[in-house]
C-alpha atoms as a printed R data frame, in Angstrom:
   type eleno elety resid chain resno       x       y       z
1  ATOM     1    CA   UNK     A     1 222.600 -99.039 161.445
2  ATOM     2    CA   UNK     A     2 224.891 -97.128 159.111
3  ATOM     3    CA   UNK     A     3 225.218 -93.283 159.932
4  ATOM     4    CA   UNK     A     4 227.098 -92.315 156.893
5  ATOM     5    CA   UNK     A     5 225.741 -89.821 154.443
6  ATOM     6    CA   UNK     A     6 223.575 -91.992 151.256
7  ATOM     7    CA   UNK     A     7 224.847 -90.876 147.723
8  ATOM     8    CA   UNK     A     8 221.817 -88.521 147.629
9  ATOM     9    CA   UNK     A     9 222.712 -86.863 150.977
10 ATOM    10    CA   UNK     A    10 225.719 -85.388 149.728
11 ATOM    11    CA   UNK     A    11 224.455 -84.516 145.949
12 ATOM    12    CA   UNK     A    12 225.658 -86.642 143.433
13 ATOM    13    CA   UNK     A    13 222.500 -87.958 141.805
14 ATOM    14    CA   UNK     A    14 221.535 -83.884 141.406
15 ATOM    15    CA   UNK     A    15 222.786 -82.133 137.814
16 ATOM    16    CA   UNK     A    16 225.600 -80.246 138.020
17 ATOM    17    CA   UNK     A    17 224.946 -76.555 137.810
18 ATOM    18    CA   UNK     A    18 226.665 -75.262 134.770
19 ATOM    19    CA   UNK     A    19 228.016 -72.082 133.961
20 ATOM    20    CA   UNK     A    20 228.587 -69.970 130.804
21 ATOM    21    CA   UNK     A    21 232.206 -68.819 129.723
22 ATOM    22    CA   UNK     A    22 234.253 -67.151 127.116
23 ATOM    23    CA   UNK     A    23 237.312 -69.052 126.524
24 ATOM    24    CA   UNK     A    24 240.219 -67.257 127.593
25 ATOM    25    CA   UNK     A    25 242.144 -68.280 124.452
26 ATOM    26    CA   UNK     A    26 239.461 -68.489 121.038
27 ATOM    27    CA   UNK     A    27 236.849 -66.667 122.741
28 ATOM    28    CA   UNK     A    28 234.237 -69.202 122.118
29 ATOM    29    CA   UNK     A    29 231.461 -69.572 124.394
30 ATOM    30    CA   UNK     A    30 231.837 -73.094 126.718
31 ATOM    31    CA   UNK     A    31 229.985 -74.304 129.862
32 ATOM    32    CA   UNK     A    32 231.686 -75.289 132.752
33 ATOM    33    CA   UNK     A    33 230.990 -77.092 136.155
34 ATOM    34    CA   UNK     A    34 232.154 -74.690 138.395
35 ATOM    35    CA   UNK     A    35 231.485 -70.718 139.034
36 ATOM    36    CA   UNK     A    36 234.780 -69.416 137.303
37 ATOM    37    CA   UNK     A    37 236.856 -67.305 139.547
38 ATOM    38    CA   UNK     A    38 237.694 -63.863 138.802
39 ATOM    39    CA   UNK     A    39 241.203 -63.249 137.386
40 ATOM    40    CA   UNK     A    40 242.035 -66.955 136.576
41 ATOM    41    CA   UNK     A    41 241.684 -68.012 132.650
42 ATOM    42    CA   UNK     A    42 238.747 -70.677 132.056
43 ATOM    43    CA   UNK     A    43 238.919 -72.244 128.769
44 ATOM    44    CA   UNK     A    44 236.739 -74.530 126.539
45 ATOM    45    CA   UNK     A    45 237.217 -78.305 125.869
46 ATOM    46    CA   UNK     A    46 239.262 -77.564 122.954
47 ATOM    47    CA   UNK     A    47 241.739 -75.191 124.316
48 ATOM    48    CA   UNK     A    48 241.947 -76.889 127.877
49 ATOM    49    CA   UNK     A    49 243.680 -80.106 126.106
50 ATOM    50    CA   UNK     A    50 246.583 -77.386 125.116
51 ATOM    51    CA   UNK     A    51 246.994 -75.894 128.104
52 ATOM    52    CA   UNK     A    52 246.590 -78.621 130.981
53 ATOM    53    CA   UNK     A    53 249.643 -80.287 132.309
54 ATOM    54    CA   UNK     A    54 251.071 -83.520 130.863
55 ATOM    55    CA   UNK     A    55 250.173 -86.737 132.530
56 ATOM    56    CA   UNK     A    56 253.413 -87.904 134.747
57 ATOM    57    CA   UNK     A    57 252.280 -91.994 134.815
């Protein structure tokens, strides 16, 4: 018999826990999938597109 974790062992058929933010750049209110660390900018949908890195293909 398999001994490796199912999908459901490890979590990913649970909802993601979401958190509230204030976008570091418009200051509008976003959720995100991850507790936001302290110090670091967080930024909504809108404002992430600006800011993340190009794609290198």
């Amino acid at each position: 018999m398999d001994d490796r974790p199912r999908r459901s062992d490890r979590g990913f058929d649970r909802p993601r826990e979401m958190h509230t933010v204030k976008c570091s750049d418009c200051g509008a209110e976003a959720q995100v999938p991850f507790k936001p660390t302290e110090g670091r900018p967080v930024y909504c949908k809108e404002c992430y597109q600006k800011h993340r890195p190009p794609r290198r293909f």
